[in-house]
C-alpha positions in Angstrom: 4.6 42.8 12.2 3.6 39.4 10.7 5.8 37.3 8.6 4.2 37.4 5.2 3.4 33.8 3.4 6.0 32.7 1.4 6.0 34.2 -1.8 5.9 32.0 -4.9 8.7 31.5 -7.6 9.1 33.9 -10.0 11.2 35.1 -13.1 14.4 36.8 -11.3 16.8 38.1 -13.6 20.1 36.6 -11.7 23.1 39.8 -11.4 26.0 39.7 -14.0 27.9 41.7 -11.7 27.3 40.3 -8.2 27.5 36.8 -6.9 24.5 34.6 -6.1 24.1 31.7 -5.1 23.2 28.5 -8.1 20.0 27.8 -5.1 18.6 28.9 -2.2 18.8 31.3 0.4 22.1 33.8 1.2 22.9 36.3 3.9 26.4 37.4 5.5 29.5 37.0 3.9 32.2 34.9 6.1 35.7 34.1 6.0 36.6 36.2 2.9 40.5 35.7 2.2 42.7 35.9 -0.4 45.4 33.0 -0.8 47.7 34.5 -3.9 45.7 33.8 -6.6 41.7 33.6 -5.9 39.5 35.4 -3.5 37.3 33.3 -1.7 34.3 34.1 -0.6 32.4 31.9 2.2 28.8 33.4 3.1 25.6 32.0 5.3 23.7 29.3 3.4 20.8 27.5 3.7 21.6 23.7 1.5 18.2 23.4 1.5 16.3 26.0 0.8 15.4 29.9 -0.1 14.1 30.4 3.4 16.7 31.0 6.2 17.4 28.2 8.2 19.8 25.3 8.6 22.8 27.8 8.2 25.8 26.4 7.1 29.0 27.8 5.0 28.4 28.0 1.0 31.8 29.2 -0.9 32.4 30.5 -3.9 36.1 31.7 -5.8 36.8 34.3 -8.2 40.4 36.1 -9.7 38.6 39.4 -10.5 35.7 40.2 -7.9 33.2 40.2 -9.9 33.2 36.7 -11.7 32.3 34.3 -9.0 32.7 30.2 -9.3 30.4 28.7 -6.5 31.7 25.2 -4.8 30.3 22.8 -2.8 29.7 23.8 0.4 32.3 24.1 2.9 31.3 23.8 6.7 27.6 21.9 6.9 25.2 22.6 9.7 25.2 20.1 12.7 22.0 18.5 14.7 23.0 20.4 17.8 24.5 23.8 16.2 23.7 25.5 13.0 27.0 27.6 11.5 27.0 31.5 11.9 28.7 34.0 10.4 32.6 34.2 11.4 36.3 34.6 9.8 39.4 33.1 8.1 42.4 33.9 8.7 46.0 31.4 7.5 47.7 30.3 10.2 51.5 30.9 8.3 53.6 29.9 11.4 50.9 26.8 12.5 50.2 28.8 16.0 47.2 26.2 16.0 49.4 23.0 15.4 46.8 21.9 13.0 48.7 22.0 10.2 50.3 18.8 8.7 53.5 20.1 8.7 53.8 20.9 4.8 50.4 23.2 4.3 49.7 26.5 6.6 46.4 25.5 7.7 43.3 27.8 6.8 41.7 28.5 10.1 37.9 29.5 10.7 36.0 31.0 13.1 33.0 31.0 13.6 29.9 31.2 15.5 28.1 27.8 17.0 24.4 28.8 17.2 22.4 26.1 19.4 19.8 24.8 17.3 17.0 25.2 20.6 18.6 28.8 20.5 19.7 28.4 23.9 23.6 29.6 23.3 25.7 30.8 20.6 29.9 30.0 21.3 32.9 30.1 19.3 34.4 27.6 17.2 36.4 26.0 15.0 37.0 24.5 11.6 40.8 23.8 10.0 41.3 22.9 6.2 44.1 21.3 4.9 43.5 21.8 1.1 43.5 25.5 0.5 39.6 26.2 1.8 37.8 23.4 0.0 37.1 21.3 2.5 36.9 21.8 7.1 37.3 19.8 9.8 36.2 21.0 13.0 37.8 21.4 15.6 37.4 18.3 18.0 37.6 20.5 20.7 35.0 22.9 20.3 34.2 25.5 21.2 37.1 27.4 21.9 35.4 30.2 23.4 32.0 30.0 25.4 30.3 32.9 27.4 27.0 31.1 28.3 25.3 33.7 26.0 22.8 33.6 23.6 23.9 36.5 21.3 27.2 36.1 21.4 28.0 35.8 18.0 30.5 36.7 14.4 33.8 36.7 15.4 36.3 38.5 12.9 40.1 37.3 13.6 43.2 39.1 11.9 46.9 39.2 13.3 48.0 42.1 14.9 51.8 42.8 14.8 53.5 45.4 16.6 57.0 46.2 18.0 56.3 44.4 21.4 55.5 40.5 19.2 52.3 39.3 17.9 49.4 37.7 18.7 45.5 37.0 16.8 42.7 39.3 17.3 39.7 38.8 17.6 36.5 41.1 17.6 32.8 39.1 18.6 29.7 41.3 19.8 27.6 40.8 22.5 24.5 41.8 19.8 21.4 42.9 22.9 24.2 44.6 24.9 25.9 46.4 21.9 29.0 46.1 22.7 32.0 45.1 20.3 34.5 42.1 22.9 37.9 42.4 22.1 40.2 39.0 22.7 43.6 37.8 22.0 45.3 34.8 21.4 48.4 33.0 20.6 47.2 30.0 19.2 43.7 30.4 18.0 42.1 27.8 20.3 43.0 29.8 23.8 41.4 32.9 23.9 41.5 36.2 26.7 39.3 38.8 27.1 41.2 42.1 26.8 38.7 45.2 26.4 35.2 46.2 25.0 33.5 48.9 23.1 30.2 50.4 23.2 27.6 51.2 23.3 28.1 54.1 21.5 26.5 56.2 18.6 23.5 54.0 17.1 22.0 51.6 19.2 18.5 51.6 18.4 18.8 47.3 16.9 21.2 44.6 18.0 24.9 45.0 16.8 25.8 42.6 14.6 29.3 41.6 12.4 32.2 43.6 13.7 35.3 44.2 11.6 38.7 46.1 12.7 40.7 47.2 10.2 43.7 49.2 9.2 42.6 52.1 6.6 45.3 54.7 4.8 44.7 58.4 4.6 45.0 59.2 1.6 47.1 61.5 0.2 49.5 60.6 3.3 51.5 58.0 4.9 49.2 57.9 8.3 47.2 54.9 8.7 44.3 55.0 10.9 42.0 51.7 12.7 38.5 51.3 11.8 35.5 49.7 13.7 32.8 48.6 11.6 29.2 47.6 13.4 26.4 46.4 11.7 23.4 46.8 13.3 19.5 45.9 13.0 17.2 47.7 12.7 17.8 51.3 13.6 19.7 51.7 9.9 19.8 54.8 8.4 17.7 54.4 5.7 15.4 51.9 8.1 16.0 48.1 9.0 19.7 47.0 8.6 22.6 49.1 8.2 26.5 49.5 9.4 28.4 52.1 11.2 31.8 52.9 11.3 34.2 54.2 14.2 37.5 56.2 13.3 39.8 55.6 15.9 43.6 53.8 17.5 44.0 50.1 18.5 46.8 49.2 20.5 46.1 45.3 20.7 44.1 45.8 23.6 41.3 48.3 23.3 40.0 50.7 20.7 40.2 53.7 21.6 37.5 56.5 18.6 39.0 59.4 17.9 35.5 60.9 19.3 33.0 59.4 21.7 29.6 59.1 20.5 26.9 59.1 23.7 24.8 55.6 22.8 21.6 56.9 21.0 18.4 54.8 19.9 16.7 56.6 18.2 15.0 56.2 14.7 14.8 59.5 13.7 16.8 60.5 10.6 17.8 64.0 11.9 19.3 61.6 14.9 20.8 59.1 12.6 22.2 61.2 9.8 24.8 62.5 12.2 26.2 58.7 12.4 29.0 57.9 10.3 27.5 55.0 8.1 29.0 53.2 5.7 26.8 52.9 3.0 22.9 55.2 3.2 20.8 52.8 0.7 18.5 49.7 2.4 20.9 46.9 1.4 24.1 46.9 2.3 24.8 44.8 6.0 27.1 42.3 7.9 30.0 43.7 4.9 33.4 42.3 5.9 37.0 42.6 4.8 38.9 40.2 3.3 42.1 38.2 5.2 45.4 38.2 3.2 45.4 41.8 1.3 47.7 44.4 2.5 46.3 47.5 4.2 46.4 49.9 0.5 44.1 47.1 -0.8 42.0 46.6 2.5 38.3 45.5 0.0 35.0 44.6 1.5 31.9 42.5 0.6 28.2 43.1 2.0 25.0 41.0 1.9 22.7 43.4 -0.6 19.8 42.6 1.6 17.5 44.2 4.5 16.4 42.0 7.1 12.7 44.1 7.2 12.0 42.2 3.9 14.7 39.3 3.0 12.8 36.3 4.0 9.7 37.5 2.3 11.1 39.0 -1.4 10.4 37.2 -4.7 12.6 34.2 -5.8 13.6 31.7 -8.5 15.0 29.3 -6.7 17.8 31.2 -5.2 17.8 34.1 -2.3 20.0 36.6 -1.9 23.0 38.3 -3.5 26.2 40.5 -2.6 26.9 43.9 -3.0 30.1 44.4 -5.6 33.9 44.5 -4.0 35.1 47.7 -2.6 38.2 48.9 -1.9 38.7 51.3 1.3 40.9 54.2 2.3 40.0 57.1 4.2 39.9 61.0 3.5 41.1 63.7 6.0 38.6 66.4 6.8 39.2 70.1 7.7 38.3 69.8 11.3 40.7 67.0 11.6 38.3 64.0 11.3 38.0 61.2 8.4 35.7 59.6 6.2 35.8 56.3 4.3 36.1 56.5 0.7 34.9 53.6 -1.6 36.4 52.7 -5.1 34.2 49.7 -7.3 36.8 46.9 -6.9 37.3 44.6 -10.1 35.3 47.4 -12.1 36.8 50.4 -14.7 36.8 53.1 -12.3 35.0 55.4 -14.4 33.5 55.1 -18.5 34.4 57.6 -20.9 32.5 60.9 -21.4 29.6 60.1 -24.2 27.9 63.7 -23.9 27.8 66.7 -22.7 24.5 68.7 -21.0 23.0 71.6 -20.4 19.4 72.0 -19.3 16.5 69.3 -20.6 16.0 66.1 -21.8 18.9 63.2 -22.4 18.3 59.7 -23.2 20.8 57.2 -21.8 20.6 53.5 -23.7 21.1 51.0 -21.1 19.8 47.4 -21.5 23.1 45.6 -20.0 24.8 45.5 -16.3 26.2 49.2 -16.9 28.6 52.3 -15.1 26.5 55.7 -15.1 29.0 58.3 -14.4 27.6 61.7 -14.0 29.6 64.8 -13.6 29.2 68.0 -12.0 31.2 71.3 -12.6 32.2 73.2 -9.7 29.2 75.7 -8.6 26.2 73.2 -9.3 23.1 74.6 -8.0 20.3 72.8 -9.8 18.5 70.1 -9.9 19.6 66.4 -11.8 16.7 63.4 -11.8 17.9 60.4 -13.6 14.5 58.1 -14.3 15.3 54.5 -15.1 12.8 52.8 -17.4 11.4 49.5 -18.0 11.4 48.1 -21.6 7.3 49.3 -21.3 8.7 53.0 -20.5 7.4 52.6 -16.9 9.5 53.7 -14.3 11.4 51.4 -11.8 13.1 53.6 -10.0 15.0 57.4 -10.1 18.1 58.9 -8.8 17.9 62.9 -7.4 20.9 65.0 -7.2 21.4 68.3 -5.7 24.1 70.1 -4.6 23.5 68.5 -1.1 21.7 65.7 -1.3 21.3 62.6 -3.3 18.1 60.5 -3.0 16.8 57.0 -4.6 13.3 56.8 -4.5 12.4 53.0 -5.6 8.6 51.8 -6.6 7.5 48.4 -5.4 7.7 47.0 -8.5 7.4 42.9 -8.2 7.3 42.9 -4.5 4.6 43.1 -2.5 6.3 43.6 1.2 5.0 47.1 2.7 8.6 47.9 4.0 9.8 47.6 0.0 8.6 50.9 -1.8 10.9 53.8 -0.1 13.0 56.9 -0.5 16.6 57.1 0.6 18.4 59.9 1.3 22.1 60.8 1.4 23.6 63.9 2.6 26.9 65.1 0.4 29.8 66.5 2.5 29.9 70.2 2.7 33.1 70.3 0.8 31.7 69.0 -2.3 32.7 70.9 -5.8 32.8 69.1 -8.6 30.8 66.1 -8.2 31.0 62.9 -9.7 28.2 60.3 -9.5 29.0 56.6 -10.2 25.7 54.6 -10.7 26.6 50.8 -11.1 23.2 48.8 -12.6 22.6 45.2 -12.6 19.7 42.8 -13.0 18.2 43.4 -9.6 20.1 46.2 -8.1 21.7 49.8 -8.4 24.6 51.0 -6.3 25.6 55.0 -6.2 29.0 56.2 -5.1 28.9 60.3 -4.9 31.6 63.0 -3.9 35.1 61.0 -4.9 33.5 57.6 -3.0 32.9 59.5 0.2 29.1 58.7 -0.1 27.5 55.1 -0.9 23.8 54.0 -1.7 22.9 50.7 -2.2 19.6 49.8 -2.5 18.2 46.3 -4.4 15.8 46.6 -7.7 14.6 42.9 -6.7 12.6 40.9 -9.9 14.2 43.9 -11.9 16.0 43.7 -15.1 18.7 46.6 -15.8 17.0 49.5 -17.1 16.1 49.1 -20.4 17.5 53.2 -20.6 17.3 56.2 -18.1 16.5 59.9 -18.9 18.3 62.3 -17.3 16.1 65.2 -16.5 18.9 68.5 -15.8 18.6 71.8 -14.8 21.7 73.6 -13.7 24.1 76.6 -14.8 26.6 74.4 -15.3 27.4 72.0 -17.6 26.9 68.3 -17.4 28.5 65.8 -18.7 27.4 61.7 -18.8 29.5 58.8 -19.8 28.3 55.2 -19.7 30.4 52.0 -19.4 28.8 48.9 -20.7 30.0 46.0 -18.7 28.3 42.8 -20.2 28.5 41.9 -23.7 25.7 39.1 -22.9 22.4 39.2 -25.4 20.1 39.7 -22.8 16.8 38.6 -23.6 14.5 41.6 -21.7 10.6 41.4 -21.1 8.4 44.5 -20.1 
């Protein structure tokens, strides 16, 4: 399909609860660490302008996840190579002997795309004041394939019994594989294994991340690939898959192996385990310096079928809100991931109670929705979220097994835009809870205990001026809503 013209500036209510960028275009999140005391939060950035291109490293800090401070950018494009997504990881014990001797140095990885697009290698920048500022790496790169798509290299440290040594997982995106290397310095890197293709492989597999997850309600920890890949998403275009498994600093090893599958059905796609089932959640990350109980991602809120093309004000792009990750243990012996809001109240107050009808919600600020269940539900739940003008932006379907987010096209005018998502709610689902998290521009729904995510983007969109939940069950419903700005917002229909 055609690129559509360039659509002209608009009014674009910027998120309260979500970073975005002062100007211009943002996609992936990169090198998110923690150093003590502020998260930092790097992400691809165009310096001069809402389209992509010119990629380089904006930054931005914040103490609580959701309040964000941007700063000037941190790693600038080049004439030869623009600067793709990649990692940070502090280099405590100066393995890199780039530090000055006083300061660990903050190392970061990244991908050196070729401006002709004729290669895409590894490498990389060092900073010597806490992430403000890079040099790179005179060097560079450290680690060249003589391929094209070669590309986001995530590096954490792997300690076990036997020493340690860096990590670092890289795709080959048109192959879909996930390369596994190792290194003792950061600069000298060996090939050790690679994964894939497995499971989904209908698009190019994008932004790896290996991490260590608890079970809960245990002391086992498991490893966790996450792929992004595009298209061949779940709910169509971009989306990210996960892989439960063991790492022994060598090779990943899932627990079960997935035959590689491209199709686009959803009967074929729904048996994947994704991360998140809305249209905007991709290239999410995890963040360097938490421990493995705290183990909290970031995603781009976007969908590469539409991003270039969606309605702007001068700015691009946003990210999904913080998440925090464990993993639940299922009766046939498998695991999910489960998601808690990072930075937010877990869950509002009870406001009322329902039974069958009609009940009117008063939004008009960045808002938690919680909606709750008793054991046994069998109806039908449709929570419609209005416009000041009592139009209809978007609605939210619950059933006993299913949750959908149909969305209207609203301001934008892409043909990919308008659509209905659907999520499937594990078997073992009693009482469900439904956390619906609203900002200006977007609407993210975490269902059965964080097991099940939705993210989808309400782009142009204020919050709902108020929803109507529309109920029919024999059971009991009860709603609670947690305002979370105490901003005057000035709305318009």
């Amino acid at each position: 399909m055609a690129a559509l013209p360039e659509l002209q500036q608009v009014a674009v209510m910027r998120p309260e609860l979500h970073f975005s960028p002062k100007k211009n275009w943002i996609n992936d999140p990169n090198g998110l660490f923690f150093d003590g005391e502020q998260y930092h939060l790097y992400f691809q950035h165009n310096p001069h302008g809402v389209g992509h291109g010119y990629m380089s490293w904006g930054h931005a800090v914040s103490t609580d996840l959701v309040n964000w401070t941007e700063l000037p950018i941190a790693i600038l494009h080049g004439d030869a190579a623009d600067i793709f997504s990649g990692s940070i990881v502090v280099d405590q014990e100066n393995t890199s002997g780039l530090g000055d001797g006083s300061t660990a140095p903050i190392i970061a990885l990244y991908t050196a795309a070729a401006k002709d697009d004729s290669n895409q290698s590894q490498a990389l920048a060092y900073s010597l004041d806490g992430g403000a500022t890079f040099t790179k790496y005179a060097q560079n790169p450290v680690l060249d394939r003589g391929s094209k798509n070669f590309r986001d290299p995530k590096v954490f440290r792997y300690e076990s019994s036997q020493g340690s040594c860096w990590v670092m997982v890289v795709v080959e995106a048109i192959e879909r594989r996930v390369l596994i290397y190792r290194s003792e310095n950061l600069i000298d890197w060996t090939e050790a294994s690679s994964f894939g293709p497995q499971a989904a492989t209908a698009g190019i597999w994008e932004c790896p991340d290996l991490i260590q997850l608890p079970v809960a309600g245990s002391d086992q920890l498991k490893w966790v690939l996450l792929v992004s890949l595009n298209p061949g998403g779940v709910a169509g275009g971009s989306g990210t898959q996960y892989f439960v498994g063991e790492f022994d600093g060598f090779t990943f090893t899932p627990d079960k192996h997935q035959e590689a599958n491209d199709s686009l059905a959803f009967e074929q796609l729904s048996q994947v385990s994704w991360l998140d089932w809305g249209r905007d959640f991709y290239a999410g990350v995890s963040f360097h310096g938490l421990p493995v109980n705290q183990q909290t991602i970031i995603a781009w809120m976007s969908n590469w079928d539409y991003a270039r093309d969606l309605p702007h004000d001068g700015w691009r792009g946003s990210m999904s809100a913080a998440r925090t990750l464990d993993l639940v243990q299922l009766g046939d012996g498998g695991f999910e991931i489960r998601q808690r809001l990072n930075g937010l109240p877990e869950s509002p107050v009870p406001t009322s109670t329902v039974l069958t009808g009609e009940t009117h919600i008063e939004l008009s600020a960045p808002a938690l929705v919680e909606l709750s269940f008793a054991g046994g539900f069998t109806g039908q739940a449709r929570l419609l979220l209005h416009r000041a003008d009592h139009s209809v932006i978007s609605e939210v379907t619950v059933e006993p097994s299913l949750i959908q987010h149909h969305r209207s096209a609203g301001k934008v005018a892409h043909e990919l835009y308008a659509s209905s998502q659907r999520m499937p709610l594990p078997e073992d689902s009693t009482e469900l809870v439904i956390q619906v998290l609203l900002d200006h521009g977007s609407i993210e729904i975490l269902g059965a205990d964080g097991r099940r995510s939705l993210t989808d983007q309400l782009t142009g969109e204020a919050v709902p001026a108020y929803g109507v939940l529309q109920y029919s069950g024999s059971t009991s419903a009860v709603v609670g809503v947690l305002p979370l700005s105490e901003k005057s917002l000035e709305r318009s229909a």
